[in-house]
N, C-alpha and C positions, 0 to 999 in steps of 0.2 A: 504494500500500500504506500501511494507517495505520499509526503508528507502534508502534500497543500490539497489532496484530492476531494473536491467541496461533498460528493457523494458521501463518504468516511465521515465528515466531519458532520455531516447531520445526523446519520445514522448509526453512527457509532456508539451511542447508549443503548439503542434495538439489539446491535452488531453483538457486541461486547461479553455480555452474557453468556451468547449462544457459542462462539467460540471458546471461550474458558472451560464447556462443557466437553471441548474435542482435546484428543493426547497432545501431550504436552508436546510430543516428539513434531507436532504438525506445525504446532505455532510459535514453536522458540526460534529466535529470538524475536522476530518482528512482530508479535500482538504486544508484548509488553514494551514494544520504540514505537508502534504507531500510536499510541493512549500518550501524545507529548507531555499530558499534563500528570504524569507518571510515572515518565523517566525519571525522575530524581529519587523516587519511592526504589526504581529496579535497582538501580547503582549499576556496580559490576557484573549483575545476576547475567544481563543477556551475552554479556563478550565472553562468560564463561562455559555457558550453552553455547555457543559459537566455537569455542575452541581457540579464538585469539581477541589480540587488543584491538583489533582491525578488520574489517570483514566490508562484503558490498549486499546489499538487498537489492535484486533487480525488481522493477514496476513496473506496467507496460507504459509507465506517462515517464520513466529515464531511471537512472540508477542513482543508489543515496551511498557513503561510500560514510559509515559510522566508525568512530575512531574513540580511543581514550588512550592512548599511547602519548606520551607526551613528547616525544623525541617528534612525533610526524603531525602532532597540535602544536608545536614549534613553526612546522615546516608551512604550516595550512596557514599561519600568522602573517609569516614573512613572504611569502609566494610571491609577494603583488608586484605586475600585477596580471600575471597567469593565474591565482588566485584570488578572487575579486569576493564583496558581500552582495549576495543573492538580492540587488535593488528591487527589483520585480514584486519580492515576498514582503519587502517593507513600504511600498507606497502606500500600505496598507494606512501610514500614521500622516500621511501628507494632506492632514487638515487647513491647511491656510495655502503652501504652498510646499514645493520639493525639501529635500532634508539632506542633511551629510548622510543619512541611512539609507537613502532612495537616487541616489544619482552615481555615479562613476567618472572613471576621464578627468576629463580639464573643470569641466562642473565640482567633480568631489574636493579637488585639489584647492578649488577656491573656496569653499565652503570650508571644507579642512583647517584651512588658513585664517580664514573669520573666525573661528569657532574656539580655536587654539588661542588666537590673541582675546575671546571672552576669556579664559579659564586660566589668564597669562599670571605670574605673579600678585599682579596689584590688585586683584583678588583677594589673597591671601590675609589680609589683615582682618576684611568684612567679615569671611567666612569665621573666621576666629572669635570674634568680637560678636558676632549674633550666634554662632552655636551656642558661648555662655551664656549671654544674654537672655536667650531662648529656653535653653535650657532651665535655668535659673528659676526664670518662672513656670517652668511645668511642676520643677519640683514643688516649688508654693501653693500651684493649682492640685498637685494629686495630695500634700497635707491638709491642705484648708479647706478641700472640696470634694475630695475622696478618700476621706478619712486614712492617708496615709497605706494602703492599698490597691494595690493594681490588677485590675483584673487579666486584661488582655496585652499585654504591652505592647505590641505590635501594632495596636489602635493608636497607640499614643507615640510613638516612634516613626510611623511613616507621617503622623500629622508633625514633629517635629522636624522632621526632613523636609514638609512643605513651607513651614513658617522661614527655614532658614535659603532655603531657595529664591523663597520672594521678595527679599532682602538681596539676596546676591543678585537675581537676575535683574527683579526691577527698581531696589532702592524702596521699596515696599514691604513696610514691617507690620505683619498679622499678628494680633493678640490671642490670648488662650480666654475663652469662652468666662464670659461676666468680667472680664478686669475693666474693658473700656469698647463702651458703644457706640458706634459711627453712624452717623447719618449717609445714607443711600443720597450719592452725589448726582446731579442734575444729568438727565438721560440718561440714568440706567435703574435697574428695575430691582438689582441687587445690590451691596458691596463687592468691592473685590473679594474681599476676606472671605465671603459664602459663594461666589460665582466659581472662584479655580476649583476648592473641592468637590461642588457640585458637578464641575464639569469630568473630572478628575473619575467620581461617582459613577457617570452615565459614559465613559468614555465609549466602551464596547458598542452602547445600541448609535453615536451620534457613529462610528465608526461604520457602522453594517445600512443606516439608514439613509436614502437618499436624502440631502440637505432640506430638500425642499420638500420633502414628507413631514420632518420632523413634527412641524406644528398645525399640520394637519391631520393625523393621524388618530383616533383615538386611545384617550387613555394619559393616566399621570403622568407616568414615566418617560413617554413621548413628549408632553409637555414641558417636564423639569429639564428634558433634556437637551431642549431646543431651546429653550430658556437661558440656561446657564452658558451655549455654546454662543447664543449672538450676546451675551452679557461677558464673555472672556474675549470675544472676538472684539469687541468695541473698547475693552479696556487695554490687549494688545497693539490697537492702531493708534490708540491715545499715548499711551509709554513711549511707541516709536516716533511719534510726531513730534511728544516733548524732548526727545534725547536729537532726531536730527535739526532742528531747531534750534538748539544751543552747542552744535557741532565744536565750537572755540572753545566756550566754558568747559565744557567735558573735559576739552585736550587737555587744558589745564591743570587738571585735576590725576593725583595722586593713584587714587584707589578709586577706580570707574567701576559700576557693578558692569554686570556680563551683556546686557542688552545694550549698554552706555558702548563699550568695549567692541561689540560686533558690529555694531552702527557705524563705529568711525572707521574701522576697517573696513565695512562695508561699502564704506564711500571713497577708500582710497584706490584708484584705477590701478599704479602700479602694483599692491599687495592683491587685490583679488582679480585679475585680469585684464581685458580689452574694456571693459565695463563694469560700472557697482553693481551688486548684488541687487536683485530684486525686491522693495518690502518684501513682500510674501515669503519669498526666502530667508527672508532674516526673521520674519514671526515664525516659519515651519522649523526654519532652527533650533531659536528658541523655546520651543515649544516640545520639541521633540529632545533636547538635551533635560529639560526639568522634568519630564515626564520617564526620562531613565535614569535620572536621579534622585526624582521622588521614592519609586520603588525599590532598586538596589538598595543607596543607604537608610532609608527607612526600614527596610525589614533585616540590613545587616544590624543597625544598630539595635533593633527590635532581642535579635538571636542573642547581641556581645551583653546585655543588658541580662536575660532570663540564663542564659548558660552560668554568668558572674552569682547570681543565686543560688543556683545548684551547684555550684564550686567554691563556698565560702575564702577557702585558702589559696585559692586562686585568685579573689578580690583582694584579699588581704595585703599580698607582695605587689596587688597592682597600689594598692594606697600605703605602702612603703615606699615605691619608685617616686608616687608624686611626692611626700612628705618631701623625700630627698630632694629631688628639681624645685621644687618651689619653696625650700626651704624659709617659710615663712614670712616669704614676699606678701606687700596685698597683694589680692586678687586685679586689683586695676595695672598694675606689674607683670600679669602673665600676659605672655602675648605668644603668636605662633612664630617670630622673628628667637625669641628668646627659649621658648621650648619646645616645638613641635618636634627637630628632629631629634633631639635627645630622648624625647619619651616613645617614637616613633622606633629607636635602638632598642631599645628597653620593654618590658613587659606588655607596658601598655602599648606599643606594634604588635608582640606578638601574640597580644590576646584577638586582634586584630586579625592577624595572617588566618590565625588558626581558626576563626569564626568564619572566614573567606573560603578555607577550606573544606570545611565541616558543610557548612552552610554554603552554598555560592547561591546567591538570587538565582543567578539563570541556570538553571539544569543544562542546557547545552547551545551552542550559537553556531550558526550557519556561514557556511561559505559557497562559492560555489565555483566551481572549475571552467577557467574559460578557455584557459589553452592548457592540453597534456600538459601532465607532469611526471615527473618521477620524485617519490619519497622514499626515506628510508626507516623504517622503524627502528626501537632501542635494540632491539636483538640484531639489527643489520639485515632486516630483508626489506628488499626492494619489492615499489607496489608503482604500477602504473596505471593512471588515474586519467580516462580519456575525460577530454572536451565534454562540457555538458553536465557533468557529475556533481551532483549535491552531496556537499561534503558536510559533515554533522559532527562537531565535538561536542563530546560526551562529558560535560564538567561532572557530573555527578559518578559516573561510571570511573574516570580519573581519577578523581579523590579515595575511592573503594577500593582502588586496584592492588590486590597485596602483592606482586610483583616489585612496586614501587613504597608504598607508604607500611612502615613499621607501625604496630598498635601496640597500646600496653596490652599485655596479658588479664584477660578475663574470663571465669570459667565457663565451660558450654554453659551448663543449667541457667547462669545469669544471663549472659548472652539474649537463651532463649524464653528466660519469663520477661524479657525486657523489650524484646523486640529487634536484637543487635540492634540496639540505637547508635546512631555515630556521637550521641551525647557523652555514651560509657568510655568513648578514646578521647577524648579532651585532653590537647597537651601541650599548650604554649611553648611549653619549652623546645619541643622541636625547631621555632625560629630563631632561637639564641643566638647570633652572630653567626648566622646562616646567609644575608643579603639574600634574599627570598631564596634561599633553594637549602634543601634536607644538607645535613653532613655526610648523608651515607650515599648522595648521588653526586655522581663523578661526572666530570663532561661539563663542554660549557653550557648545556640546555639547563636552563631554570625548572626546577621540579612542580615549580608548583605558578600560575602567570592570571594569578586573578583579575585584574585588568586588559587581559591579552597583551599581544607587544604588535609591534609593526605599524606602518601608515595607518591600520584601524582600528589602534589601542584607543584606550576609551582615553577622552579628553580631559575629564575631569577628576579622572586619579587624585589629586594634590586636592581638590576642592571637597571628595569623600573622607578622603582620610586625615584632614585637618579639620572638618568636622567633625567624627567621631571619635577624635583626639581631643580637642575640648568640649564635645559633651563627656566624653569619661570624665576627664577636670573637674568640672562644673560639678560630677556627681557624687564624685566615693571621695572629692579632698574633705567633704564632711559630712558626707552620710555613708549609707551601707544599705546594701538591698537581700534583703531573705529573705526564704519560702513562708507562705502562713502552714500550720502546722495547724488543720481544722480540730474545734474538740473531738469529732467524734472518731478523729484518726488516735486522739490520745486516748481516748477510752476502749479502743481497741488496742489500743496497745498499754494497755490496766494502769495507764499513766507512768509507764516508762517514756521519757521525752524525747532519751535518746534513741528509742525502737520508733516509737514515731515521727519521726526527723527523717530518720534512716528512710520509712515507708512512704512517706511525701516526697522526699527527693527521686526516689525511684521509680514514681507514677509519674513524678515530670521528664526524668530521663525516656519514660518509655513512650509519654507523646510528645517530643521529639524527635520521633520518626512515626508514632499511630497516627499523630494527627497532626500533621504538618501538609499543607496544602498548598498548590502550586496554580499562580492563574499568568500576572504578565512576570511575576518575582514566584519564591516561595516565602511559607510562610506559616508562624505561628498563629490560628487566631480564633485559638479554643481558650475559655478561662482558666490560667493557671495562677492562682494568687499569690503576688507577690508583696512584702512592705519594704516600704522605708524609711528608715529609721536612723537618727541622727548617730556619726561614729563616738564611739565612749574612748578611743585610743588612735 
């Protein structure tokens, strides 16, 4: 089954069932790679039914050529550009106009180039200075508002990733719910603060629905959704009018946010080519970088936050590192100039790496082959890869691959009341003065390339991870987050605190893989209670 084959993808909940019911021998590996939104649940399962890290499924609509080998997820990176991003599969997001995700050639190169000078250095202080900021006050909203317990954190961490976006991208700083009420500005029908996550909300049907159905269609959801898109689409053309408008002023300025930043590149003929950039392109840009920014570090941060719970001693040495780096600086003192890359070295990176790995939002990312190629896998065999070939790495199946990644030792029986969750291998310390790659893998290939590398590494690298560099700051320099521990877990365990401790952490380890749910990211977003609570040391 190909992977974009629209028949599959409607009747695949019919489908699904009814093959599960036939031997296994029929449908390994490809029923559990074509359910996409379940590859991350398979991991390594199908490349081992397969018999290697590498394999091709043929379809009668072309061949899909699945990998988790990292030696030849290297190779798929760097190709370009005999190896290109499958644009076709992404115009899907080209709501306003084209995208760094949907074009190629001289087009991508400039957009590239626009895109890179948003997410340039002079970023770097915003992002710093509104993660805390941001942060800061969530933590005040979930004490004074939610009685210092959390239910879902993932709710509350992709909305944090939104707030800090909209600051970075438009100089637009969104409040946490009751601190401060805005009046709905003249021509439009919402605030910004409710219009992006509404739209955010309703992405998929404003996605599938012709534009001009939207608000005639019936039904709410039709309506909210047609709502919210001409209410972001009017506040989009307004942000871009006010930034090319004071094209001088901006120059001037230090720290541009990201739409300030792409504007004036936008407009400079020698950086983006024969001509500026289209509006439309500079909103589908920006629209399409916040929208893979929102869900990545929203639900990375989601994962670094509940895993830090179920790993007390793991939080611990991460607020030892800061104690040390901030050594009793104020807080108006930290800055990402003065700490980002030494805590970045340090634990608080590699609770990071390890979350990246454990966790990667995307279960797997697409290439697609435009001119043969030949690659080589870790073991040294050669695979030749014709013209045309949809090429799929398998981030989930990579991570799982014991070939490659060492685990601590854990017995079967836990293992299996647990769900081999990848919670039970949690292990920072594999990135210790590693520069992203394991000590036990040899060779210049990077073991582990959460960002991808090459002309289509993600841009915004330095803008996630100085993010959730100070919201960690912002979090554990004086508080501390741990499991609730419900009475009726202690009364089954006759009020022994530490057998019931024991038995909550282990229901959380085990839905960290039961119920972890995968749509444009993965993702936690079952209630698992967490508090927070001020640190005593």
């Amino acid at each position: 089954i190909y992977l974009s084959d629209i028949w599959w993808l409607i009747f695949q909940p019919i489908l699904v069932p009814i093959l599960e019911r036939l031997p296994r021998t029929w449908t390994s590996p490809w029923l559990d790679l074509a359910q996409v939104f379940k590859v991350w649940k398979a991991g390594h399962r199908p490349f081992q039914e397969a018999g290697g890290d590498t394999f091709v499924l043929a379809t009668p609509n072309g061949n899909m050529i699945w990998t988790c080998d990292n030696e030849i997820i290297h190779q798929l990176f760097t190709l370009h550009p005999k190896v290109e991003q499958p644009v076709e599969l992404l115009k899907f997001f080209d709501l306003w106009g084209s995208t760094i995700g949907s074009v190629d050639g001289d087009t991508w190169k400039a957009y590239r180039r626009a895109v890179t000078t948003g997410f340039g250095p002079g970023i770097n202080k915003i992002v710093w200075d509104e993660s805390k900021y941001q942060t800061e006050a969530l933590v005040k909203h979930w004490i004074e508002t939610e009685g210092s317990v959390i239910h879902v954190m993932r709710q509350w961490t992709v909305r944090l990733a939104l707030h800090v976006l909209s600051s970075g991208f438009f100089n637009h700083r969104l409040e946490w719910d009751g601190r401060i009420t805005k009046a709905v500005p003249s021509g439009h029908m919402m605030t910004f603060d409710e219009a992006l996550p509404a739209l955010l909300e309703h992405l998929g049907l404003v996605h599938v629905t012709p534009k001009g159905l939207l608000d005639k269609l019936p039904g709410k959801m039709f309506k909210e959704a047609h709502t919210s898109f001409a209410e972001v689409t009017r506040y989009f053309h307004e942000f871009y009018e006010q930034a090319a408008s004071n094209i001088q002023e901006i120059a001037a300025k230090r720290c541009k946010s990201i739409l300030e930043a792409i504007v004036m590149s936008a407009a400079d003929e020698e950086l983006t080519g024969k001509t500026p950039l289209p509006k439309e392109s500079v909103l589908g840009n920006i629209f399409f970088a916040l929208l893979a920014g929102h869900e990545t570090a929203g639900s990375t941060m989601g994962f670094v936050l509940v895993m830090l719970a179920i790993y007390p001693e793991v939080q611990e040495r991460i607020q030892k590192q800061l104690d040390e780096q901030l050594n009793g600086r104020p807080k108006a003192e930290w800055s990402a100039d003065k700490d980002f890359i030494r805590l970045q070295e340090g634990y608080v990176g590699a609770v990071q790496k390890e979350i990246l790995y454990l966790y990667h939002p995307a279960s797997l990312i697409l290439r697609k082959v435009v001119e043969a190629v030949t690659v080589v896998d870790a073991l040294g065999k050669l695979y030749r890869i014709p013209e045309g070939t949809l090429a799929l790495i398998d981030y989930s199946g990579a991570a799982r691959n014991p070939r490659v990644w060492k685990r601590p030792t854990v017995a079967q029986e836990r293992r299996a009341a647990l769900s081999d969750s990848p919670a039970l291998y949690f292990n920072p310390d594999r990135w210790l003065g590693t520069d992203d790659r394991l000590d036990d893998v040899k060779g210049e290939v990077p073991a582990w390339q959460a960002f991808g590398t090459g002309g289509r590494a993600c841009p915004g690298r330095a803008f996630a991870q100085i993010e959730m560099t100070s919201m960690m700051v912002a979090i554990f320099k004086d508080y501390s987050l741990e499991l609730v521990v419900t009475d009726q877990v202690l009364r089954d365990a006759k009020g022994d605190a530490t057998l019931a401790w024991g038995r909550t952490r282990d229901k959380a380890i085990k839905m960290m893989y039961d119920d972890i749910e995968a749509n444009i990211s993965i993702g936690l977003k079952k209630d698992l209670p967490i508090r927070i609570v001020k640190r005593t040391s």
